[in-house]
C-alpha positions as CSV (number, residue, x, y, z in Angstrom):
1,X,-18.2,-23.6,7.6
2,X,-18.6,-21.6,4.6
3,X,-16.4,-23.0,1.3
4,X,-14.6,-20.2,1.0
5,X,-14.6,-18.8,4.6
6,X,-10.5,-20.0,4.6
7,X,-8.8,-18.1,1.5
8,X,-7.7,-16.1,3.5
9,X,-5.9,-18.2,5.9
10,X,-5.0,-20.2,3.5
11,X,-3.1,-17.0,2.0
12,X,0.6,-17.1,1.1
13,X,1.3,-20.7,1.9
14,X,4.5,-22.5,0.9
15,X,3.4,-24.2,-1.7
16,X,0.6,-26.4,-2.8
17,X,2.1,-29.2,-1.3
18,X,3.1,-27.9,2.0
19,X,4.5,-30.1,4.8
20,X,2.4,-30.7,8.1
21,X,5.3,-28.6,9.9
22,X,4.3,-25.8,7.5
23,X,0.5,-25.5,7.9
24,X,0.8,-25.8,11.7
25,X,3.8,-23.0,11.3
26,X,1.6,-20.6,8.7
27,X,-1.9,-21.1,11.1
28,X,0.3,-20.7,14.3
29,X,1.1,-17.4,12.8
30,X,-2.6,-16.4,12.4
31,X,-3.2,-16.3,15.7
32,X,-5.3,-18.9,16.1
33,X,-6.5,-21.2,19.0
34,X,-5.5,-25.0,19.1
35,X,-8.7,-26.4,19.0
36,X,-9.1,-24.0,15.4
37,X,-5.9,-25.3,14.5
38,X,-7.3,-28.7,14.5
39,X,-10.4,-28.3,13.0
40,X,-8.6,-26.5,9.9
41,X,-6.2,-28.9,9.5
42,X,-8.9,-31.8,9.5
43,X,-11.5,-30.0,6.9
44,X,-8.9,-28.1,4.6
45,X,-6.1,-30.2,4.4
46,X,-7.0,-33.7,5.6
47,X,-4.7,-33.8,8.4
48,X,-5.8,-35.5,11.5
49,X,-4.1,-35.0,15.3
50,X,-5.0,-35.1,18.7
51,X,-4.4,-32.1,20.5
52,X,-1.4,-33.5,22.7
53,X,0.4,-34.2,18.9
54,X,-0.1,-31.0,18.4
55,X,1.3,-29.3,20.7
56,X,3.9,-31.9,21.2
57,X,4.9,-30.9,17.4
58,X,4.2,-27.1,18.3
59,X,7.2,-27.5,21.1
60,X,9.4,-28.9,18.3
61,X,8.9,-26.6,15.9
62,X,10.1,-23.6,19.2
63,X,6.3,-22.5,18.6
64,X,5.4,-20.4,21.6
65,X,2.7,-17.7,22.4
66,X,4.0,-17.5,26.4
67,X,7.3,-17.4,27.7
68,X,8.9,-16.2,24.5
69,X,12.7,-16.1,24.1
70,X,14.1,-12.8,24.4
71,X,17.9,-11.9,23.3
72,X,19.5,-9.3,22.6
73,X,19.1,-9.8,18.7
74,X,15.6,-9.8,18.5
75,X,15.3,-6.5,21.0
76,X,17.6,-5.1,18.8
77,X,15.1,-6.2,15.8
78,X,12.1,-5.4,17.3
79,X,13.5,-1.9,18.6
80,X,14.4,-1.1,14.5
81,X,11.5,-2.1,13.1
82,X,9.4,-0.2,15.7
83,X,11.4,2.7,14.9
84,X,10.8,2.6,11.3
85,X,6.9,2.3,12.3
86,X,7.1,5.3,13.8
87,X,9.1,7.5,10.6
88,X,7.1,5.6,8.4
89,X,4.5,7.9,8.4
90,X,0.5,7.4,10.7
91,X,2.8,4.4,12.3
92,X,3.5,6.8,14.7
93,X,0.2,6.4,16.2
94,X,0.0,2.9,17.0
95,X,-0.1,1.6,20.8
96,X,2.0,-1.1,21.3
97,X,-1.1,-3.8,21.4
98,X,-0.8,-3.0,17.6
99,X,2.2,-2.7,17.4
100,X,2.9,-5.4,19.0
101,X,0.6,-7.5,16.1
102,X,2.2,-5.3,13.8
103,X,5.5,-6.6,15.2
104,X,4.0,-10.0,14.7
105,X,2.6,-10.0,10.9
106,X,4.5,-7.7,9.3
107,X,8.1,-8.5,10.8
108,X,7.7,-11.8,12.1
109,X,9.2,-11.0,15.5
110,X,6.9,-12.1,18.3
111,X,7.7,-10.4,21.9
112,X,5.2,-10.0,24.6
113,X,3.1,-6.6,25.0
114,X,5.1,-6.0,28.1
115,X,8.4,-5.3,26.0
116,X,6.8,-3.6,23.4
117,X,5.5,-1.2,25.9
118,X,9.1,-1.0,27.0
119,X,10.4,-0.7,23.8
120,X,7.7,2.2,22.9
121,X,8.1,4.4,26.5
122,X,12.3,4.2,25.2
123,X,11.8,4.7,21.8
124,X,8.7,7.4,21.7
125,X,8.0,8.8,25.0
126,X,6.1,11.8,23.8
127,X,3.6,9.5,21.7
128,X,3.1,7.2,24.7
129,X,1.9,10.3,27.2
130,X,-0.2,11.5,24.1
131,X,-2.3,7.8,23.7
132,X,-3.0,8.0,27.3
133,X,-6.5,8.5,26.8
134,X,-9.4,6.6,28.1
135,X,-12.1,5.6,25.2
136,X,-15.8,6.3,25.4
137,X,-18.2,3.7,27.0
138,X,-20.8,2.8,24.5
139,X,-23.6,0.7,25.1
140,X,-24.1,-3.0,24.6
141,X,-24.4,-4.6,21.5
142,X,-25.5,-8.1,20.3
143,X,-26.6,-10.0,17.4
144,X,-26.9,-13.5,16.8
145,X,-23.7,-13.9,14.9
146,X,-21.5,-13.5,12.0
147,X,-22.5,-11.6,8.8
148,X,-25.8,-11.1,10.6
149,X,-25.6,-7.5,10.3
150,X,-23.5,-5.3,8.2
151,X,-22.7,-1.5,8.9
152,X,-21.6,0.9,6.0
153,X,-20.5,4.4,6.3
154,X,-18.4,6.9,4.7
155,X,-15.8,9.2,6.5
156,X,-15.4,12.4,5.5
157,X,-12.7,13.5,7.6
158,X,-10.0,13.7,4.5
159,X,-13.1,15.2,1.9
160,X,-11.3,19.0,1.8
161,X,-8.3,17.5,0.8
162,X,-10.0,15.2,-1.8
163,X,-10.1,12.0,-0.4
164,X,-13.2,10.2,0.5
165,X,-13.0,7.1,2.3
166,X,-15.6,4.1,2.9
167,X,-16.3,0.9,5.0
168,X,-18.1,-1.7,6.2
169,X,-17.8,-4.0,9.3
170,X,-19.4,-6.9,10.3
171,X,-21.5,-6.0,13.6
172,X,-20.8,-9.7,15.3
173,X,-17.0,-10.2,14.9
174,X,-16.1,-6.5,14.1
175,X,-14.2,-7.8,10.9
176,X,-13.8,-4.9,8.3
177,X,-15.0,-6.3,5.5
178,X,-14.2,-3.3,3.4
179,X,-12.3,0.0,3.8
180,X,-11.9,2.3,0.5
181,X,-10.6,5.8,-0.6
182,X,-11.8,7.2,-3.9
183,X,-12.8,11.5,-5.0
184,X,-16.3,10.9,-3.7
185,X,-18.4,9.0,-1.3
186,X,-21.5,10.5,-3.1
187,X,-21.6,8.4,-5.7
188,X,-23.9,5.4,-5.0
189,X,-23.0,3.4,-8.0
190,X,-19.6,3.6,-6.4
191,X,-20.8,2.1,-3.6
192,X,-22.9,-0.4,-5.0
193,X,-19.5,-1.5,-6.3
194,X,-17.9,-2.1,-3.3
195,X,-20.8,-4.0,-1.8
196,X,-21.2,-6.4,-4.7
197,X,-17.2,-7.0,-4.9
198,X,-17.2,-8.1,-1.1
199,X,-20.8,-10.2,-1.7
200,X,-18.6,-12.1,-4.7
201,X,-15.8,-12.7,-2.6
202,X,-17.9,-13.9,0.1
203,X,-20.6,-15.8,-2.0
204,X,-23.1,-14.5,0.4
205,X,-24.6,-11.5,1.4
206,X,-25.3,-10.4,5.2
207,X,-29.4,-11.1,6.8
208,X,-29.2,-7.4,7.5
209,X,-27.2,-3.8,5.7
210,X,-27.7,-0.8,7.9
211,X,-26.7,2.2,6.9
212,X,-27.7,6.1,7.3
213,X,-30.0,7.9,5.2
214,X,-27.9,9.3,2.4
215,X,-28.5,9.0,-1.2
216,X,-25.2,7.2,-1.9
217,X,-26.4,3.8,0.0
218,X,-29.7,3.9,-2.4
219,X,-28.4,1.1,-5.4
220,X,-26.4,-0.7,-2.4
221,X,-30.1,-1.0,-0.6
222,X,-31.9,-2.4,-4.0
223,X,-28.9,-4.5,-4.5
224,X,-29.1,-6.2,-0.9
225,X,-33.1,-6.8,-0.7
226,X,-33.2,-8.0,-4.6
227,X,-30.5,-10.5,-3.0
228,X,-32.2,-11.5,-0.1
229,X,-35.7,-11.1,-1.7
230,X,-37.3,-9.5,1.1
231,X,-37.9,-5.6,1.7
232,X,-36.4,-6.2,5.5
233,X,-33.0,-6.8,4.1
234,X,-31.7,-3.3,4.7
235,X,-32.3,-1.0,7.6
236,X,-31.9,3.0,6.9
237,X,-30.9,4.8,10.8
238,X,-29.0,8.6,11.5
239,X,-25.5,8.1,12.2
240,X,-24.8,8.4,15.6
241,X,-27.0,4.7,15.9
242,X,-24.6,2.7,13.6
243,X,-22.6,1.9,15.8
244,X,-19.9,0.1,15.0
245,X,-18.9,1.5,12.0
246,X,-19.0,5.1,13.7
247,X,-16.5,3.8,16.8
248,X,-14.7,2.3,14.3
249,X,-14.0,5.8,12.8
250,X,-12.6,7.1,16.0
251,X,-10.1,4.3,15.9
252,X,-9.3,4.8,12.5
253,X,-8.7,8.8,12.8
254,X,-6.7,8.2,15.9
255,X,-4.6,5.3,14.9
256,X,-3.8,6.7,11.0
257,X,-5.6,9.6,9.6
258,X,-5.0,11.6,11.8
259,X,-1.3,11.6,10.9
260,X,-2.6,12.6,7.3
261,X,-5.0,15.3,8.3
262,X,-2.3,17.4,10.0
263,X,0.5,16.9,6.8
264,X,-2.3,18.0,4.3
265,X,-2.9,21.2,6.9
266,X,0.3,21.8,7.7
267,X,0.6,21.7,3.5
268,X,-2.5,24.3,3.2
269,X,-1.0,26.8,5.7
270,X,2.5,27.0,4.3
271,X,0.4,27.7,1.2
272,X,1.5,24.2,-0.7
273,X,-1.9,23.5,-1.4
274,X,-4.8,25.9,-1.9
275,X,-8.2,23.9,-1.6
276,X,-10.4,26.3,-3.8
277,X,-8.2,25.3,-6.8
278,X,-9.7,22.4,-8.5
279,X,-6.1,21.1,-9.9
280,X,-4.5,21.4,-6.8
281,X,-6.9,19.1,-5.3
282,X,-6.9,16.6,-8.0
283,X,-3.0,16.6,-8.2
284,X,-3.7,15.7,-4.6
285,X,-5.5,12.9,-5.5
286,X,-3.0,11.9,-8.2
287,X,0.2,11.8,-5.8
288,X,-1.6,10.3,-3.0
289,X,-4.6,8.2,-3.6
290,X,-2.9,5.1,-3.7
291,X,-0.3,5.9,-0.9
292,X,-3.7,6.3,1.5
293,X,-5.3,3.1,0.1
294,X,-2.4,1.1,0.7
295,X,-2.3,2.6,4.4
296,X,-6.2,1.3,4.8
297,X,-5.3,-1.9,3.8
298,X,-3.0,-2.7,6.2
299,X,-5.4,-1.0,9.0
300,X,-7.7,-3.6,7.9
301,X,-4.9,-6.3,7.6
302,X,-3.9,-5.3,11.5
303,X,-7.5,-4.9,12.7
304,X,-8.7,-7.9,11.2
305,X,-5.8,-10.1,12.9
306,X,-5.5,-8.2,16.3
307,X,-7.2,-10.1,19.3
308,X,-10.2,-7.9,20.7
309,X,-10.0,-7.9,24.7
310,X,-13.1,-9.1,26.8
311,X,-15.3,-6.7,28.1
312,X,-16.2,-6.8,31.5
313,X,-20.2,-6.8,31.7
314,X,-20.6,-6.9,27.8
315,X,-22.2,-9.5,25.4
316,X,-20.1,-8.7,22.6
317,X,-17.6,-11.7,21.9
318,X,-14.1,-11.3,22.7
319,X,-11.4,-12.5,20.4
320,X,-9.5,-12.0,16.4
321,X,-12.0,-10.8,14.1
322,X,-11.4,-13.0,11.1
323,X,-11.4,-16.2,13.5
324,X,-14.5,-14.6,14.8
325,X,-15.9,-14.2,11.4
326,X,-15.0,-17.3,10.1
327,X,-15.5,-19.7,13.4
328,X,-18.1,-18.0,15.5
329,X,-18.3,-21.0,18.2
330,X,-20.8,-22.2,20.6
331,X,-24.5,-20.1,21.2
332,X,-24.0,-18.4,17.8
333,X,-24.9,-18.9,13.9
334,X,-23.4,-18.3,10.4
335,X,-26.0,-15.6,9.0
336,X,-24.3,-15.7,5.7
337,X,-27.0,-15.7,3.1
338,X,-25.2,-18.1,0.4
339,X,-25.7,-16.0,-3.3
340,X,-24.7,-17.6,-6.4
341,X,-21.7,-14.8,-7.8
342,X,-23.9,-15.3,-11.5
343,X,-26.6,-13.1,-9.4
344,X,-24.8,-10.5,-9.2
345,X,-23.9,-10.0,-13.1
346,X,-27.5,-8.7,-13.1
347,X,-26.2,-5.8,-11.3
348,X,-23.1,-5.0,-12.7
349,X,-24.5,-2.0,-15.2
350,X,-25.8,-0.2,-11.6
351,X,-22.2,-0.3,-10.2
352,X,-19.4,1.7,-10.8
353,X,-15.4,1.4,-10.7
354,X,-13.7,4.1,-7.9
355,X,-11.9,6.9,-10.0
356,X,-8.6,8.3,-8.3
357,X,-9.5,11.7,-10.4
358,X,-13.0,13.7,-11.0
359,X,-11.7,15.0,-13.9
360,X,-10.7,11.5,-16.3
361,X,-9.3,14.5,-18.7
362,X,-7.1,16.1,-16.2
363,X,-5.6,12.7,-14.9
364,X,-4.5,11.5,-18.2
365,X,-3.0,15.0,-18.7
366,X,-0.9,14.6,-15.1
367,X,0.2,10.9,-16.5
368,X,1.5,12.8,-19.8
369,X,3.6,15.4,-17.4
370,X,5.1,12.1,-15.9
371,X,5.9,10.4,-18.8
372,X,7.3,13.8,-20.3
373,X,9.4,14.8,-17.0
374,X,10.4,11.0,-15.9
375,X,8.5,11.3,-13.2
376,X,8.3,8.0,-11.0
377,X,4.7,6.8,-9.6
378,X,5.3,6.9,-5.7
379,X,5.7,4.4,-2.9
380,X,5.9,6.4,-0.1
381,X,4.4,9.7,1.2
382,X,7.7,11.5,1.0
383,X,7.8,10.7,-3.2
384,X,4.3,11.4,-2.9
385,X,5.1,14.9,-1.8
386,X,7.7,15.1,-4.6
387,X,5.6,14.6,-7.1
388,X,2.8,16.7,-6.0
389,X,5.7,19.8,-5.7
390,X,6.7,18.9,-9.2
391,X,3.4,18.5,-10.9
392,X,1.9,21.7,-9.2
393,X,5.3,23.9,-9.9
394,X,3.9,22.4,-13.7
395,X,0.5,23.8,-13.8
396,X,-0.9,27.0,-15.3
397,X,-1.5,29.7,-12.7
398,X,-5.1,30.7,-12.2
């Protein structure tokens, strides 16, 4: 088990000197299995039980995952915050198997799938009969286990608008390990930053990067074989082969971006925003940059907790991706390569903080316009808009 394969589990707990009750309340929540339970409890925290104790404490503490108590108060919870997924914004195109875990982590109400698909065909009928969609049927995949292989990409599906986005995910457990949004993907010391930011937070690095053949992925590639100190540590293929980064992307345009590519279109025909002007785009950037990377993180809080169903015929393992990640189980191995963090000072000059704006000049020249006009940094896409609508109505016309 890799030292600091728990933080985060271990995330948001009472306090440092939490109760028994507490842990098995805050892991319950995770989603994970008894047996994991147990062996967390016993390596973290020092806390021995059998597994009848457990679940004999579970049943006092009203801890179930089956036959969950439904009244008329938590309907009437669940129903509101599902309703406020849906106005929220690219909530709208959830199913209800994440909106059910959505349901789960974010408002701590826990109802089975059934009602939430109950809840959904009341609530949003029209978005139910447009998700009805069958996926594609892609080919197996296998690997010999966690952090084995990992697959980086960009997605370029928000570039017009100014918005480059970026992720890797590990090919065993399917975990996201990163999901970004800066002004460019074309940058490789940008991405040779966020591949030595997850390899710190890790204290490893994967037996294996793949990634396609652009120039962005060149520093990332030196970085990974100087780490592993072979030439075989990176693998260069075409697109369409990395495959489970790219099927990732389909999930990501349909669940979220989408959502975001038809406001910024519905923006450009009404005229709002003309994409051959270089300030309009950066003001995009400005008002929402940090709005969309907010929205990726809780994609990858969401995927990373959701349970992966079992594929009939298929090798690839079933189950939550960070339990995956972290506890791969019987017939499979932790391919973390350990890297002491110091190793990667060495590389620090080649890497590259993510800029919100191309132009450094320009953004410091929207924050003065804020400052001067009062104008508040947003926290939704709505004040997002507001701002944008201001700042442009504010700039010089070409």
């Amino acid at each position: 088990m890799c030292g600091t394969s728990l933080a985060s589990l271990q995330r948001d707990l009472p306090e440092d000197n939490a109760s028994e009750d507490e842990l098995i309340l805050h892991y319950f929540s995770k989603d994970l299995e008894y047996n994991t339970i147990l062996d967390v409890l016993r390596e973290q925290h020092g806390v021995i039980m059998s597994l009848r104790t457990l679940k004999r404490r579970m049943k006092s503490l009203n801890l179930k995952r089956r036959n969950l108590d439904l009244n008329n108060a938590k309907l009437f919870s669940a129903e509101n915050a599902i309703r406020a997924e849906l106005t929220r914004g690219p909530g709208c195109l959830m199913g209800y198997r994440m909106m059910t875990d959505a349901l789960k982590m974010k408002y701590n109400i826990r109802i089975p799938r059934w009602c939430t698909m109950r809840l959904l065909r009341t609530v949003d009928s029209v978005g139910v009969l447009q998700r009805r969609r069958r996926s594609l049927h892609r080919r197996t995949y296998c690997v010999a286990g966690p952090n084995y292989m990992w697959h980086a990409d960009g997605h370029d599906k928000l570039k017009r608008f100014g918005f480059a986005i970026h992720a890797c995910i590990d090919g065993f457990s399917r975990r996201i390990i990163w999901v970004c949004c800066s002004s460019s993907n074309n940058n490789a010391s940008v991405i040779a930053h966020y591949y030595v930011t997850a390899v710190r937070e890790l204290e490893g690095c994967p037996h294996v990067l793949r990634t396609d053949c652009g120039t962005e992925n060149v520093i990332m590639a030196a970085i990974q074989c100087a780490l592993r100190g072979s030439r075989h540590g990176h693998v260069y293929g075409n697109s369409q082969n990395n495959q489970r980064v790219e099927s990732w992307w389909c999930f990501l345009r349909k669940r979220r971006m989408q959502w975001w590519i038809d406001l910024f279109d519905d923006l450009e025909q009404y005229g709002a925003i003309n994409v051959a002007r270089i300030d309009h785009i950066e003001c995009m950037r400005f008002c929402f940059m940090g709005i969309i990377q907010r929205e990726l993180a809780e994609v990858k809080t969401l995927w990373n907790g959701h349970r992966i169903r079992k594929s009939q015929g298929a090798k690839c393992p079933s189950g939550i991706p960070n339990q995956l990640f972290y506890f791969s189980g019987i017939g499979t191995r932790q391919c973390l390569i350990n890297i002491n963090t110091n190793d990667c000072n060495q590389f620090t000059h080649q890497c590259k903080l993510p800029s919100t704006c191309h132009d450094t000049e320009f953004e410091e020249y929207l924050e003065g316009l804020c400052t001067l006009h009062n104008f508040m940094k947003p926290i939704s896409f709505v004040d997002a808009l507001q701002l944008y609508f201001s700042l442009t109505a504010l700039l010089p016309c070409s």
